[in-house]
Structures are given as C-alpha cells and as structure tokens.
C-alpha positions as CSV (number, residue, x, y, z in Angstrom):
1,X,9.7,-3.6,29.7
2,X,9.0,-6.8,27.6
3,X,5.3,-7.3,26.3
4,X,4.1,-10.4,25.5
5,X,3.1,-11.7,22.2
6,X,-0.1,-13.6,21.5
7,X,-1.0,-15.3,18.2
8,X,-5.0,-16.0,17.5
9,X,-5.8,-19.2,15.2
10,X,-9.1,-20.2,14.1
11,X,-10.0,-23.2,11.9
12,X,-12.6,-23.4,9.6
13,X,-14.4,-25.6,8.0
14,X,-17.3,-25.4,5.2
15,X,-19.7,-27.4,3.0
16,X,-20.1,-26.3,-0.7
17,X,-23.0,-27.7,-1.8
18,X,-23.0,-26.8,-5.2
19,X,-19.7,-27.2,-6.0
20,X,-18.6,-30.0,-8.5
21,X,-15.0,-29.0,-9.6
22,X,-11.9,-27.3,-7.7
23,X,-12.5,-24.6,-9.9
24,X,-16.6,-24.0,-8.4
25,X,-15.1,-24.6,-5.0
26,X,-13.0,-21.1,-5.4
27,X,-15.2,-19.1,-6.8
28,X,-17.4,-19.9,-3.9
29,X,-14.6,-19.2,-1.5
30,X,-13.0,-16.6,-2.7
31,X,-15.8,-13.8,-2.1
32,X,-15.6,-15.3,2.2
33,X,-11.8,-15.3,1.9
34,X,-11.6,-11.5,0.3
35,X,-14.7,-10.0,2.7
36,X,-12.5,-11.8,5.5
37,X,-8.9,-10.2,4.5
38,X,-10.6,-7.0,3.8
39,X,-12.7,-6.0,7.1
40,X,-10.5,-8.0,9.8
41,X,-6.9,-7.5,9.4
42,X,-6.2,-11.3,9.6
43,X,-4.4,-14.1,7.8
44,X,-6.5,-16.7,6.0
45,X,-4.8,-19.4,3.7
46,X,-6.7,-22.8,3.2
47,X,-5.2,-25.1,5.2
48,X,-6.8,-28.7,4.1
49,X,-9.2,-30.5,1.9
50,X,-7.6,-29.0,-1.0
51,X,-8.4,-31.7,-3.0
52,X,-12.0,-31.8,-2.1
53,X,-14.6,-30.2,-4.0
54,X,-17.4,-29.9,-1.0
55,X,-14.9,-28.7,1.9
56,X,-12.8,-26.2,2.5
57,X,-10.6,-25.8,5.9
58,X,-9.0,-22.6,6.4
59,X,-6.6,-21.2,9.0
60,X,-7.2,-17.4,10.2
61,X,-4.3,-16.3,12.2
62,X,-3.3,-12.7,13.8
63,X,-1.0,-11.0,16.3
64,X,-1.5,-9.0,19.2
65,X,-0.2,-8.0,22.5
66,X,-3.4,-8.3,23.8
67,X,-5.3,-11.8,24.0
68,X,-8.6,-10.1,24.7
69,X,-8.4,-8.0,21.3
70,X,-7.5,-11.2,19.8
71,X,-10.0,-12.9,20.8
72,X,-12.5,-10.0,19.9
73,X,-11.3,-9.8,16.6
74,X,-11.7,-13.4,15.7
75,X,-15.2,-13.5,17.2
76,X,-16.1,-11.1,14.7
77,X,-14.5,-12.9,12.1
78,X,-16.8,-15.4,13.3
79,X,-19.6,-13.5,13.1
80,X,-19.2,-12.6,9.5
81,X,-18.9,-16.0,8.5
82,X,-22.3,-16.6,10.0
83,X,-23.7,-13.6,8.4
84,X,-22.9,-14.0,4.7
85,X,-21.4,-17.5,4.1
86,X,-24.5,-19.0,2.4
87,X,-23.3,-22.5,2.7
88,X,-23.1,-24.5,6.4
89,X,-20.0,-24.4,8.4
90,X,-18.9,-27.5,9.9
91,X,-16.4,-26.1,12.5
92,X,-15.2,-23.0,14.1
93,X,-12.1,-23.8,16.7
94,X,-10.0,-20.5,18.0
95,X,-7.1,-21.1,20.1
96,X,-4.7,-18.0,21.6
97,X,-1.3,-18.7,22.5
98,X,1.8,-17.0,24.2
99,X,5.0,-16.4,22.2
C-alpha cells in the first residue's frame, strides 16, 4: 500500500526596521531563523529580497504523509513568528501539495 506524500510551504515576509546594512539585516534574522529550525523540524532558507536591507522573504518547507500534521505544524511555526519576532510581518502564505 502506497501513502501519499505532502509537502507544506510557507512564505514569509518581514520588515526590519532598524536595519541599515545586509550585515544588521542577519543578525536580526538569524535569532527567528535558528528558534524556527530548532523547535519545528522545518526547512527555512531566505528565498528573496536578498538584497534589501528592510525585507526578508523566507520559504519554510516540510514533509509529511499527513496534510493535517502539516498544516498543524506550520500553524505553529506561525505562531512563533507572532510571538517573538519584534519587527512586523508583511505576509504569511502556506500552501500543501500532493507528491
């Protein structure tokens, strides 16, 4: 019996405020990114505004045979974004798809 594979991706996007050089920019990401790796099991690179100093987009990604975990699991990533990212987010998209 075949089980099917879903993949979770979420996109997010912050402002940071204070931060007038690349190199400001990580050090106010990386603590988010860590915390995020860390508690959630889940992939996060940044995925755009690389060049930017005031916005980060990143792409959280994770496997499961279960959609409904997936989506449990990124909707506490979610949640821990809210609770100690001390800047404002400026987008939170999760799509689940069927390999």
């Amino acid at each position: 019996m075949e089980r099917n594979i879903y993949v979770g991706v979420a996109r997010l996007e912050v402002h940071i405020e204070d931060a007038h050089s690349l190199k400001e920019k990580r050090s106010a990401t990386r603590p988010l990114v860590e915390r995020i790796r860390n508690r959630h099991q889940v992939l996060i690179i940044e995925a755009d505004h690389q060049d930017l100093h005031q916005r980060a987009g990143f792409a959280i990604s994770a496997l499961s045979t279960d959609p409904v975990d997936l989506e449990s699991r990124l909707q506490r990533v979610e949640k821990t974004v809210h609770e100690t990212w001390g800047g404002s987010v400026l987008a939170w998209d999760v799509e689940i798809i069927q390999v």
